[in-house]
C-alpha positions in Angstrom: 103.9 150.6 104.0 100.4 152.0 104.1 100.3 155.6 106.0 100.2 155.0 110.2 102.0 151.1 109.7 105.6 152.4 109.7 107.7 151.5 112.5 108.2 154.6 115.3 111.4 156.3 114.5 114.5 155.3 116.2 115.0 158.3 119.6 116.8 161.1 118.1 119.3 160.7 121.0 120.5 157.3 122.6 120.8 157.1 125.8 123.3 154.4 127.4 122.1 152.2 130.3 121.9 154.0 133.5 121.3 157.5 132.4 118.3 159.3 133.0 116.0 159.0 129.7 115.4 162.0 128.0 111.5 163.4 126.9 111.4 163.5 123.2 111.4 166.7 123.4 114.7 167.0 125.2 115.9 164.1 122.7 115.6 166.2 119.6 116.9 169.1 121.4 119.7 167.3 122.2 120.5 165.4 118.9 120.0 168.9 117.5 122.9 170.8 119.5 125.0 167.8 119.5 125.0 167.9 115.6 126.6 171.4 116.2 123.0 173.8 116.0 123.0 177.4 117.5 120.4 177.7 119.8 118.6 179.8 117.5 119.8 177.3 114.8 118.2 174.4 117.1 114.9 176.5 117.4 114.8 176.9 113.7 114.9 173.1 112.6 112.3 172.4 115.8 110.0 175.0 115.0 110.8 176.4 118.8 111.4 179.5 120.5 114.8 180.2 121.7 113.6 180.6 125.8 112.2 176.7 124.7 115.5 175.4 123.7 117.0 176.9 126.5 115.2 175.4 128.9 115.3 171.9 127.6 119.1 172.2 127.7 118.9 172.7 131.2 117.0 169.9 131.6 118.9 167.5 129.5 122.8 168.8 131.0 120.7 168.3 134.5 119.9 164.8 133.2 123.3 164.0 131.5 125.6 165.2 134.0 127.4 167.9 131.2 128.2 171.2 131.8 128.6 172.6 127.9 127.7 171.4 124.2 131.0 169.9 123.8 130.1 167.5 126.7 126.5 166.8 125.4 128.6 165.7 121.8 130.8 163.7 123.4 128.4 161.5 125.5 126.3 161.8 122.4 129.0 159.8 120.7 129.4 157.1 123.5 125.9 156.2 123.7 125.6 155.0 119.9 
């Protein structure tokens, strides 16, 4: 449609009932390492520093309840 009609994008990373929600911010940064990403990778694609990724991977294993990346996938996968 016309520019500022479209829909709002779908989050970049689900989040299943009862979990904390995740800022946008910590969304992409989570879809983004869950696809795989280096940190510096992750930076990259968001147009972030390093020291930002970082911390919103504290936030979001504080959040989630992970402890690594492979954690973060794997919940990544239940919640779609």
């Amino acid at each position: 449609g016309p520019a500022g009609t479209d829909p709002p994008p779908a989050p970049a990373f689900p989040v299943a009932a009862g979990w904390p929600a995740l800022t946008d911010p910590d969304g992409r940064v989570a879809a983004a390492i869950a696809d795989g990403l280096s940190n510096r990778e992750a930076a990259q694609r968001l147009f972030v520093s390093v020291k930002t990724i970082e911390f919103h991977l504290g936030n979001i294993f504080r959040k989630l309840g992970v402890r690594n990346r492979t954690e973060l996938a794997a919940r990544r996968g239940r919640a779609g």
